[in-house]
C-alpha positions in Angstrom: 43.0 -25.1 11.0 41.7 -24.1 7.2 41.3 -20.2 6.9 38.9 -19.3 4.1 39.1 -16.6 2.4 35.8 -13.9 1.3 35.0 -11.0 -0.8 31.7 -8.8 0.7 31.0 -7.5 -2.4 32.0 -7.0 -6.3 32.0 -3.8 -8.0 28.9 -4.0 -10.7 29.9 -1.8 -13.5 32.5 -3.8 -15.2 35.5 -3.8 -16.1 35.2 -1.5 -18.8 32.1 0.2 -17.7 29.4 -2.1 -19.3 26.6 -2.0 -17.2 26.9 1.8 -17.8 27.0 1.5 -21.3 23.9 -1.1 -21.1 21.7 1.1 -18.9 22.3 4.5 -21.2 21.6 2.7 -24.1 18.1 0.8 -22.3 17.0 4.4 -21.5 17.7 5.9 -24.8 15.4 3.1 -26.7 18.7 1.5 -28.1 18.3 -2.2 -26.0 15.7 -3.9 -25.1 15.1 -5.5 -21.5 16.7 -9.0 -22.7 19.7 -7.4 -23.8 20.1 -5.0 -20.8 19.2 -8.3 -18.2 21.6 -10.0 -20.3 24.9 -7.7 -20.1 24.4 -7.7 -16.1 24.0 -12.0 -15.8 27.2 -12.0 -18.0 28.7 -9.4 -15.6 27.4 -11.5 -12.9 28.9 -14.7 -14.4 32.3 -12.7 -15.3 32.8 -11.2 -11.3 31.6 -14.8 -9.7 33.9 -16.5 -11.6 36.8 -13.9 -11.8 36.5 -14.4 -7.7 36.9 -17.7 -8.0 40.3 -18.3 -9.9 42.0 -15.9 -7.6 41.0 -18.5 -4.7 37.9 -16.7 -3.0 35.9 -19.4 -1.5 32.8 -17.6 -0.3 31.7 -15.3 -3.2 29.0 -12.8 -2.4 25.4 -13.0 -4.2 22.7 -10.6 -4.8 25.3 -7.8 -4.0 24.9 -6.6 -7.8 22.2 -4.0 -8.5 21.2 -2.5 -11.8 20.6 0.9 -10.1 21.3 1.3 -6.3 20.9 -1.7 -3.7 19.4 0.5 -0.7 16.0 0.9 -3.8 16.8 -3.2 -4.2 15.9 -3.8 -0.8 12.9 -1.4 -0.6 11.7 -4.1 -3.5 12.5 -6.8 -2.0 10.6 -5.7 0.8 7.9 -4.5 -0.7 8.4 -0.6 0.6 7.3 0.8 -3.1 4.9 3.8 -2.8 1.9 3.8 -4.1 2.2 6.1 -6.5 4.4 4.3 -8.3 1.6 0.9 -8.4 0.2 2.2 -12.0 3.5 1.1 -13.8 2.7 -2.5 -14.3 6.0 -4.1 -15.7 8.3 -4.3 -12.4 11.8 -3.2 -14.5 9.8 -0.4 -15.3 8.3 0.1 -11.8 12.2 0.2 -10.8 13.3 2.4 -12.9 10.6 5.0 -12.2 11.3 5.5 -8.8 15.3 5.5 -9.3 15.0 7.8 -12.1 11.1 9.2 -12.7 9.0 8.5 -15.7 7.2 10.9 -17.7 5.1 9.6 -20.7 2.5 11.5 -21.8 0.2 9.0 -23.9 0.2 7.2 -20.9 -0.6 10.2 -19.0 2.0 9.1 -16.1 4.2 12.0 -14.5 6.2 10.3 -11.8 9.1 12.1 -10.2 12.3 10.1 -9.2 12.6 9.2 -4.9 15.1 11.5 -3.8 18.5 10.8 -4.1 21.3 11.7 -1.5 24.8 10.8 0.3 25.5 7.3 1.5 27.0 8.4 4.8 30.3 10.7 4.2 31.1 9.0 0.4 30.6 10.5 -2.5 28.2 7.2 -3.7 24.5 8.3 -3.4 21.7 6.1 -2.9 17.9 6.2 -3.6 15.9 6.9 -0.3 13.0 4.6 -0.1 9.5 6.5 1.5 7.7 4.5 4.3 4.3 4.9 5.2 3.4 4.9 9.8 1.3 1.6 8.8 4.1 0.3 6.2 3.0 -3.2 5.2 6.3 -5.5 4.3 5.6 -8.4 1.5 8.5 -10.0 0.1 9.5 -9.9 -3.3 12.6 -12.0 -3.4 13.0 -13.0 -7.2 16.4 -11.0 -7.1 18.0 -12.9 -4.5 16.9 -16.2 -5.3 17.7 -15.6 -9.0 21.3 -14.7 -8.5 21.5 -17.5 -6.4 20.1 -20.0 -8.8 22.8 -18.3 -11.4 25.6 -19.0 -9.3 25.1 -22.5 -8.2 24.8 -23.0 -11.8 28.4 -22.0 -12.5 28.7 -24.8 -9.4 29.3 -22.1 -6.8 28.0 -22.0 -3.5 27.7 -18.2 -2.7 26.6 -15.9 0.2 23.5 -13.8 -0.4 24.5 -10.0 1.1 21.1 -7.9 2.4 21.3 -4.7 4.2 20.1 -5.5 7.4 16.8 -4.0 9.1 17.9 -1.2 11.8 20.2 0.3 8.6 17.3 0.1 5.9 14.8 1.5 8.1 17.3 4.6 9.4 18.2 5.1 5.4 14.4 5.7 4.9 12.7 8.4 4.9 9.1 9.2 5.7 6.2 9.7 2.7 5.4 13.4 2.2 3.2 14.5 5.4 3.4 11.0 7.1 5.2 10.2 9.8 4.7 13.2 12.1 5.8 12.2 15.8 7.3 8.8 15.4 10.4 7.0 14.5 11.2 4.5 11.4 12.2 2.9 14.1 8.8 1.9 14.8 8.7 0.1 11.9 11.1 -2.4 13.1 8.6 -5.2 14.6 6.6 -4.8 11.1 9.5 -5.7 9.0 11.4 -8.2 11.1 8.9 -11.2 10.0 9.7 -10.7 6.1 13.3 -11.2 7.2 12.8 -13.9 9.1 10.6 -15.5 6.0 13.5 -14.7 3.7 16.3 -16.0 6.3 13.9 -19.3 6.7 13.6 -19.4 2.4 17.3 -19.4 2.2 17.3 -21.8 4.8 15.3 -24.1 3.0 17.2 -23.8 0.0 20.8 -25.0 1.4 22.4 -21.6 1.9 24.6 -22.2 4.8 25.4 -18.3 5.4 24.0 -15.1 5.0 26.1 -11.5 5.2 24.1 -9.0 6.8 25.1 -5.0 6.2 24.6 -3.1 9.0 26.5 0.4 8.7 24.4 1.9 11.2 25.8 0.3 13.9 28.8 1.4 13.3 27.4 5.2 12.7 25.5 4.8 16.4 28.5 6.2 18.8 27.1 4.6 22.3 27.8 0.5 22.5 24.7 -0.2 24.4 22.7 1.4 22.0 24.3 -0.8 19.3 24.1 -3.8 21.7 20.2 -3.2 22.5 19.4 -3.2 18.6 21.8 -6.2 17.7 20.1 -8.2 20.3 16.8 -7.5 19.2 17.4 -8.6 15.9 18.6 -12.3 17.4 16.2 -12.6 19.3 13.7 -12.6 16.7 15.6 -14.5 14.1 16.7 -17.5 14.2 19.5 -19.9 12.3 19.9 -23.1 12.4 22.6 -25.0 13.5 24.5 -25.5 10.1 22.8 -21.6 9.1 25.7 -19.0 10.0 25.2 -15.2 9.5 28.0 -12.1 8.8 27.3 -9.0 10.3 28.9 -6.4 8.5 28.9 -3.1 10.4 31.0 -0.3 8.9 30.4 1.6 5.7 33.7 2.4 5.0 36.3 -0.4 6.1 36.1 -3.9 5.8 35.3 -5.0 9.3 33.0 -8.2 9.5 31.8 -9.8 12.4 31.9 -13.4 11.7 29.3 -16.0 13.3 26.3 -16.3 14.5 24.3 -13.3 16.0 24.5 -13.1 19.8 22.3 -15.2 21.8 18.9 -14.3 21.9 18.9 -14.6 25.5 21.4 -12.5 26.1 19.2 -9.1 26.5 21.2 -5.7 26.9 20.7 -4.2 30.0 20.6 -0.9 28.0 16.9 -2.0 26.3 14.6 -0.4 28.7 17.3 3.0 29.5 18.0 6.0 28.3 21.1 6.3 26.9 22.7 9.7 26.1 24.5 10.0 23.1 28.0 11.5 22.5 27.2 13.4 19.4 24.5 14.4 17.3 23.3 11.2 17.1 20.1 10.9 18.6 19.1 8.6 21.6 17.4 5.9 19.3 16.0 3.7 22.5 14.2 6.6 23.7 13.1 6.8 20.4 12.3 3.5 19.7 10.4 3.6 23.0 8.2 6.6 22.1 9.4 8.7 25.0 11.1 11.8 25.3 15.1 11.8 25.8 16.3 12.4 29.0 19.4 13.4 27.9 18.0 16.0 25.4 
């Protein structure tokens, strides 16, 4: 039996802080947009390969961000407020929303999404704003660029995404939208752009994805992280050579290797109320639009 070994992620800064260096210098007017996309595909190249002579054999893709991968996903996704739509060059677009962009000529005076805590580290991430009526579009240049960059170093990597239930629970409401539901809600909206994306890799030969869920692992009752695991199978689907690593802690390294559980395989907990054990809300009740029993 062959064990293979995996990495679920590379730091991005480099080794001696580049991409720090790079951005600072972008923002000040000191490098252009080649020379800042440049520095992080070198990175890229640098960590891929650097993973590779110590004898990794899955290397992780798309896990680098120039800002914060919680805002990369809101892109990929398509969750960009509107506001933001006026800034016609995407890097741009990007930036304003991690960081705000005031230019007066232009007469734009956009404030940054707000920032805060990813779970109990000290990392923060950008909140992305949802709208009750979000409408998901995929924008996946990211992922299939970094993929394209590492097959051509003759890698075969593994694309990382945060998964769904975590990405929608990170969110945040718009200002004055939202009032009575969950993001929750949102769930059966954005599950088709997954599966579009999960189908595109498909078709492109990628023979595993790594899913990050940390929210599972933040949700205290079993069923309730049963109930949304299950959901998720049962409206994606893998192939039979298509393999999928569920990742549901953010702190240690523990992976669930395989495929998702069977999409028949409903838990009994969809349809209940289940109280929770801490502050942790009762997300089925939620997710059913009903009030908690055990509240």
């Amino acid at each position: 039996m062959s064990v293979l070994s995996s990495c679920l992620g590379h730091p991005r800064i480099g080794a001696n802080r580049e991409l720090k260096r790079a951005l600072e210098d972008f923002w000040a007017g000191k490098r252009s947009k080649t020379e800042l996309l440049a520095v992080a595909s070198e990175l890229r190249q640098r960590h891929w390969l650097a993973m590779r002579d110590a004898g990794i054999a899955l290397v992780p893709s798309n896990d680098f961000s120039l800002y914060d991968h919680v805002l990369d996903t809101a892109v990929l996704f398509g969750a960009v407020p509107e506001r933001y739509a006026r800034v016609e060059d995407p890097l741009a677009r990007y930036f304003a929303m991690a960081r705000g962009l005031q230019d007066k000529a232009a007469g734009v005076d956009l404030e940054a999404l707000e920032m805060t805590k990813w779970f109990d580290t000290n990392y923060h991430y950008i909140v992305p704003e949802l709208e009750p009526e979000q409408r998901f579009r995929l924008d996946a240049r990211k992922v299939f660029g970094e993929l394209a960059e590492a097959r051509a170093l003759g890698l075969e990597p593994r694309p990382v995404l945060l998964g769904p239930v975590s990405f929608l629970l990170l969110a945040k409401w718009g200002p004055f939208k939202g009032a009575g539901r969950h993001r929750l809600d949102l769930l059966e909206a954005l599950l088709p752009a997954y599966t579009e994306l999960l189908a595109r890799l498909e078709q492109e030969g990628v023979r595993a994805v790594q899913l990050d869920e940390p929210w599972l692992r933040s949700i205290s009752i079993n069923a309730q992280r049963a109930h949304f695991v299950a959901r998720f199978a049962r409206s994606v689907s893998f192939s039979a050579g298509q393999s999928s690593w569920l990742r549901r802690t953010s702190r240690a390294s523990r992976t669930t290797r395989g495929s998702l559980p069977n999409p028949a395989a409903r838990a009994s907990t969809s349809t209940s109320c289940v109280p929770p054990s801490s502050s942790t809300e009762c997300l089925v009740c939620s997710e059913n639009g009903r009030a908690c029993r055990s509240a």
